[in-house]
N, C-alpha and C positions, 0 to 999 in steps of 0.2 A: 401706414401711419399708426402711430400710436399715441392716444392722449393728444391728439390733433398734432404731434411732431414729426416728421419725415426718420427713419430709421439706419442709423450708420452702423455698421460693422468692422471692425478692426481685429488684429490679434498681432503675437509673435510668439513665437516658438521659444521653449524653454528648454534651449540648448545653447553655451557659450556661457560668455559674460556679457550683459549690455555697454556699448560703448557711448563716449559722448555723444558720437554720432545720430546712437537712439533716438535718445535725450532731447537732442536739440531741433533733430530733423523729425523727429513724428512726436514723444512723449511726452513733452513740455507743448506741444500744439492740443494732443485729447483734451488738455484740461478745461479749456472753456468752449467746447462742444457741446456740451449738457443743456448748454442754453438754449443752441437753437436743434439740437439734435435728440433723439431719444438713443441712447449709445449701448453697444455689446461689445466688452472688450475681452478677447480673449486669451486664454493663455494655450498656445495650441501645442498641445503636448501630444496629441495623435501626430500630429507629423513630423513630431520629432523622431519617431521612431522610425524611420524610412534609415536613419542612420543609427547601426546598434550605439546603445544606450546604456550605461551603468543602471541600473532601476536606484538604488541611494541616491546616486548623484542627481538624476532625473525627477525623483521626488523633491530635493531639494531645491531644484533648481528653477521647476515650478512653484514653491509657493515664497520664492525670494521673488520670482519676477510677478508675482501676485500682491506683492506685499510692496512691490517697486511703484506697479502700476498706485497704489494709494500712496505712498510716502511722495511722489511725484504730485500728487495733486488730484488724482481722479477720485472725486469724492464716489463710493460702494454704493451710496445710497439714493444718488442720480444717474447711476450707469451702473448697468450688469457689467460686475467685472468677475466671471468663471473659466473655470478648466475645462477643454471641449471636451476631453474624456469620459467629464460626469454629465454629460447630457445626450445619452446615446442616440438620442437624432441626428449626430450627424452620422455617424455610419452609419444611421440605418437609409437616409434619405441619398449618403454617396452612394450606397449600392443600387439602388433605384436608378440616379442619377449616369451611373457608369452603361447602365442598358438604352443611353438617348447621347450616348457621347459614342463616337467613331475612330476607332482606331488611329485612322490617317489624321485627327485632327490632336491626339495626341504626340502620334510621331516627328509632327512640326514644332512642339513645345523644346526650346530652346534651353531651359534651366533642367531639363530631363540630359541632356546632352551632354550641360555642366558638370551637372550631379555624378553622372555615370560613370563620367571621365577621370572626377578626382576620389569614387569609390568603385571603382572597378571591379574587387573582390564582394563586392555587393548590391548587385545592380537587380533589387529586386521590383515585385509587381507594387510594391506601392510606391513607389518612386516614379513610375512609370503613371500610373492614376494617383497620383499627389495631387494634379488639378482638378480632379472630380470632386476631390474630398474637399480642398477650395471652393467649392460650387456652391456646393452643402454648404460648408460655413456662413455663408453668404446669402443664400438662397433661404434657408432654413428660419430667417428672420424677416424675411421680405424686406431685405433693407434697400434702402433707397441710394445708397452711396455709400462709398469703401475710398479710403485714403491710400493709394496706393504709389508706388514708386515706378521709375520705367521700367525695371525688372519684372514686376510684376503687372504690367498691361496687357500683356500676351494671357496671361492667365484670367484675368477680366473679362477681356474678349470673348474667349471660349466660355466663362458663365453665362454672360448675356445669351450666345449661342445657344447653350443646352435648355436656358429658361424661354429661349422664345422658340424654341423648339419643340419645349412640351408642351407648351401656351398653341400655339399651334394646333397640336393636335387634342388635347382636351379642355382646352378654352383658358379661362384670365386665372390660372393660377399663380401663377411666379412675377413680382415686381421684376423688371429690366431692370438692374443696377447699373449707374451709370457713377465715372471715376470721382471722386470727389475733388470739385475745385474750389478750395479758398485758401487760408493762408501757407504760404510754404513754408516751411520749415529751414532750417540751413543746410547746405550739402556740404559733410563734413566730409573731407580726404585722407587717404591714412597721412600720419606724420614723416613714413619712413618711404612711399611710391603716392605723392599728392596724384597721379594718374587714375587712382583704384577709391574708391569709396573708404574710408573706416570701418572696419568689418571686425566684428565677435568673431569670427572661426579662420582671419589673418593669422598665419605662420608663422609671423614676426611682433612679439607683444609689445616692441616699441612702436609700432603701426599705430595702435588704439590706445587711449585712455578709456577705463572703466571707470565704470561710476562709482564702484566700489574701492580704486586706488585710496594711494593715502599719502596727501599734500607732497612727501617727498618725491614719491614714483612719478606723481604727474608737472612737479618743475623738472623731475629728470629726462622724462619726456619729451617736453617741450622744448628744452636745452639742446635736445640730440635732434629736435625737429631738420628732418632734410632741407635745404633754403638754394643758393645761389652764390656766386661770387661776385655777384654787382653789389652788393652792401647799401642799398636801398631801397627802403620801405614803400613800394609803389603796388597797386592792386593792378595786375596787368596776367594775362595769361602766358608771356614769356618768362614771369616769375611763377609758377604754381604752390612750389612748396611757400612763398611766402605770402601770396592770393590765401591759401586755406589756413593760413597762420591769421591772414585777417578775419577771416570767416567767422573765425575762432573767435578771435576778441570782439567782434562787433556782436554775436549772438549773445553771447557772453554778457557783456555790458550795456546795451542795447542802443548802441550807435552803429550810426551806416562806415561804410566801409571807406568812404570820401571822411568821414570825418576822422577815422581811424588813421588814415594815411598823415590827417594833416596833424593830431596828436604828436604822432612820431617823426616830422618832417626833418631830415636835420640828424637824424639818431638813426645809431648802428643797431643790429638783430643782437647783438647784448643785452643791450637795453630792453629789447624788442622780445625776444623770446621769453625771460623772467615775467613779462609784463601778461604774456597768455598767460602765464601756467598762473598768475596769482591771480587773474578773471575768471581760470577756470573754478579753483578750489573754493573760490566764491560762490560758484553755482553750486558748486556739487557738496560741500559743506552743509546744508540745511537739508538738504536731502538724505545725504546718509545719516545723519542726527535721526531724523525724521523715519529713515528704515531699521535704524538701531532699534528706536523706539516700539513700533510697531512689532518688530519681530520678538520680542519679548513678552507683546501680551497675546499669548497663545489662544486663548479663549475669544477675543475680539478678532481674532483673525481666520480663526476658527469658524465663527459666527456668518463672517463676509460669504466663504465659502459654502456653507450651506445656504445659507438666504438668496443667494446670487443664483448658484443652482436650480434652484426651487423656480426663480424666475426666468431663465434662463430655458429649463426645460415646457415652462407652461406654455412660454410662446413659441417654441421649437412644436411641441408639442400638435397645436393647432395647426400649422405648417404641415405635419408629416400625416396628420391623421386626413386631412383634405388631397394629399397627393395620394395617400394609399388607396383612397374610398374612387378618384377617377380613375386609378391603372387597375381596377378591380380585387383589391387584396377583400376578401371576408369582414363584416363587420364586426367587432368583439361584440360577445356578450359580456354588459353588466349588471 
């Protein structure tokens, strides 16, 4: 607890482009957390590195998704929003963390499998303990709850594991982080395989709309959205591509999906697909306005990042200096 609030921890990696999918299904939800949450939002650029990395493009690309997280809504100054990198507690608490985790309960880790499979030529040790450094993230904060996706529940599991592991044996160190339940977000599909999620590191960049497109790209998108030959607007799972077309517009506008249908009742995916894409640029229009701006004022952004740090490592801080002092590290001298 902090300041009598329960402790959430979040992040993404500052690799790809963010998709609407983001957006709709986690980013646009942080923002009214603050209220009942004390929030750590991070930008996790340690693990982006499991996959080589341009270091230009990687600098950049974290402080646009640092600059996203604010132009989205998450006010800097109710939530730590930092770069794990500048807060060396977390490797320093993953490498602690990796000596209480077991081999075999990594080799069950299922997104190590993935990973492997689609970088073959690079199947190194941090890809393999990617979940410990998740631990860390998580652990490092005592938070109390983590928003996470089905993908990432297998990785959860093994925290709580490692935390009630060490807790175990040197007593109430580690909050048990438990998955965060409240509102959902929307499960966006890609445009071009509704089967697969919408994904930043999809092969096919009609799959995804970014948040960064530009009105035309995303009515083009829309337009080429994969659908059906039944040419009716019904919310059913025998129509999928046209289910996540509603998906779309009901998040989008913020109507349910029953009233979505009965909008369009009557009307062909003509109609029907221009009708996303001009819900969509509605969303994402104030937004990119909103990151234009921000990314301009260098010194205001600048500022977020140091200040965020500062706090970010105080309460990492406390965290790592209580783990070192039970597993016997030396006391510093001050």
């Amino acid at each position: 607890m902090i300041d009598g609030k329960k402790v959430l921890f979040s992040g993404m990696q500052a690799t790809g482009n963010l998709t609407l999918g983001n957006y709709l299904g986690a980013l646009k939800n942080w923002v009214s957390l603050s209220d009942e949450y004390e929030c750590f939002y991070s930008v996790v650029d340690m693990h982006s590195i499991t996959v080589r990395q341009d270091p230009a493009v990687l600098r950049k690309r974290a402080r646009n998704l640092l600059t996203l997280y604010i132009a989205a809504g998450i006010d800097p100054k109710k939530n730590c929003i930092y770069y794990q990198s500048h807060v060396s507690g977390h490797a320093e608490l993953s490498w602690i963390l990796s000596c209480f985790t077991y081999m075999g309960e990594l080799n069950r880790m299922t997104q190590f499998k993935d990973k492997a499979a689609k970088h073959a030529d690079n199947i190194n040790a941090g890809l393999f303990t990617y979940p410990v450094l998740m631990a860390a993230d998580i652990l490092l904060y005592q938070a109390d709850v983590v928003p996470v996706g089905i993908d990432q529940m297998q990785h959860l599991e093994l925290t709580r594991n490692i935390a009630e592991r060490f807790n175990n044996i040197y007593g109430d160190v580690f909050t048990v982080p438990e998955a965060y339940i409240g509102k959902v977000g929307a499960k966006i599909m890609s445009l071009q395989d509704p089967s697969k999620k919408m994904s930043k590191s999809d092969e096919n960049p009609n799959g995804s709309i970014y948040l960064m497109d530009d009105p035309d790209t995303i009515m083009r998108k829309c337009k080429r959205a994969v659908t059906d030959s039944e040419g009716c607007i019904q919310y059913r799972d025998e129509q999928p591509g046209i289910k996540n077309l509603i998906d779309i517009y009901s998040a989008c506008t913020g109507k349910t999906p029953d009233e979505t249908v009965q909008e369009f009742q009557g009307k062909g995916y003509g109609e029907f697909k221009p009708a996303v894409g001009e819900a969509v640029i509605s969303v994402l229009k104030p937004l990119q306005d909103e990151f234009e701006r921000l990314s301009k004022d260098k010194a205001y952004i600048d500022s977020i990042i140091k200040e965020n740090a500062e706090k970010a490592s105080y309460y990492s801080t406390k965290t790592l200096r209580k783990v070192q002092r039970k597993i016997g590290f030396p006391d510093r001298i001050r």
